[in-house]
C-alpha positions as CSV (number, residue, x, y, z in Angstrom):
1,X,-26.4,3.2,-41.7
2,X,-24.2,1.1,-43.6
3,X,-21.6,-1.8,-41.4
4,X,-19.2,0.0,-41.5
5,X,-20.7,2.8,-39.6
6,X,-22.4,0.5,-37.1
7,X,-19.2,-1.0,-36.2
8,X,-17.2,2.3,-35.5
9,X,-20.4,3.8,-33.4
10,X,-20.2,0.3,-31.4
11,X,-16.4,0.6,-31.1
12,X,-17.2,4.0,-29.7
13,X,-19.6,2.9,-27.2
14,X,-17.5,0.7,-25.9
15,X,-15.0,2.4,-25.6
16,X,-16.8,5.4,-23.5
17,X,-18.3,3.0,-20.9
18,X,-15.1,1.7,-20.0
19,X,-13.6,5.1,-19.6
20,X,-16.8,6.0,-17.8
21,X,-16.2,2.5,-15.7
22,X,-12.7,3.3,-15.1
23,X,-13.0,6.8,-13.6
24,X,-15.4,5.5,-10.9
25,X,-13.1,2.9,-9.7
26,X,-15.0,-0.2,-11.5
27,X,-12.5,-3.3,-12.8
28,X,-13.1,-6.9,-13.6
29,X,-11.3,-9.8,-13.0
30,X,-10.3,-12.9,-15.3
31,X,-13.8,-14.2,-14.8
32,X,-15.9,-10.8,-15.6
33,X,-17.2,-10.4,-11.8
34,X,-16.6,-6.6,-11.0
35,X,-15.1,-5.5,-8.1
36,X,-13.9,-1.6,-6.3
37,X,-11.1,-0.4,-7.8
38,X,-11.4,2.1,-4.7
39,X,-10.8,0.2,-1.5
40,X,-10.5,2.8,1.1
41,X,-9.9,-0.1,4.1
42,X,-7.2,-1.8,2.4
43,X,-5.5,1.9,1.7
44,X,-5.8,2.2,5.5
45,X,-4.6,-0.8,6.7
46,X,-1.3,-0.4,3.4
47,X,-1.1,3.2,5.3
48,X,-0.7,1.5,8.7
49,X,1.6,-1.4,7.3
50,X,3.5,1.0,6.0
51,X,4.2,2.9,9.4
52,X,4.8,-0.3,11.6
53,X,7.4,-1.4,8.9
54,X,8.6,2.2,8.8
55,X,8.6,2.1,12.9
56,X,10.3,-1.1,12.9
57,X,13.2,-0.4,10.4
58,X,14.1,2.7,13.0
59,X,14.2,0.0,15.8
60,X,16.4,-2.5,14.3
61,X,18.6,0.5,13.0
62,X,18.6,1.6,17.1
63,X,19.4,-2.3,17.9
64,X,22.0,-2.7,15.3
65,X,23.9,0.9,15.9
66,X,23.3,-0.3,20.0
67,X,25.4,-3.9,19.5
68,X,27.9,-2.3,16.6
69,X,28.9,0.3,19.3
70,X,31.9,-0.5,21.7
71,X,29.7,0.4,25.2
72,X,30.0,-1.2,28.3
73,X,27.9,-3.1,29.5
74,X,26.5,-0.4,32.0
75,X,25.7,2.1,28.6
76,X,24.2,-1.0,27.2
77,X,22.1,-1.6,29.5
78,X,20.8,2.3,29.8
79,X,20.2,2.2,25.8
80,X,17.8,-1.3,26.3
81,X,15.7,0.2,29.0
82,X,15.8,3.4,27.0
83,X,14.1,1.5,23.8
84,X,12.0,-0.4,26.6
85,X,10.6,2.9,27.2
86,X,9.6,4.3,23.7
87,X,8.1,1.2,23.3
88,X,5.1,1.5,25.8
């Protein structure tokens, strides 16, 4: 086997085991320590996140179209107990 070869089969090995690495969820970080690419708690808790902020945006749209309004006071009161009560 001549360099040349030797360098290209290397290459190639290489090459493989980080595909290989890659498909099951295997990365490194600036130092070299390997970590999960696959974190299925953080995806949970992103997945929760994500609905609270989703929840939240729907309240302050509900605040903002509550105060924009012209009510009386009497409506305005009805439309705070009423987000009082999806709340709980």
């Amino acid at each position: 086997m001549n360099p040349f070869e030797m360098v290209i089969a290397i290459v190639a090995i290489v090459t493989i085991g980080g595909i290989i690495r890659a498909r099951m969820g295997v990365g490194r970080d600036n130092q070299g320590n390997e970590f999960s690419l696959r974190n299925d708690a953080a995806a949970a808790e992103n997945r929760q996140l994500r609905e609270d902020i989703r929840g939240l945006k729907e309240r302050i749209a509900v605040l903002e179209r509550v105060i924009t309004d012209t009510n009386t006071s009497s409506t305005l009161d009805r439309e705070i107990e009423k987000l009082r009560d999806t709340d709980r």
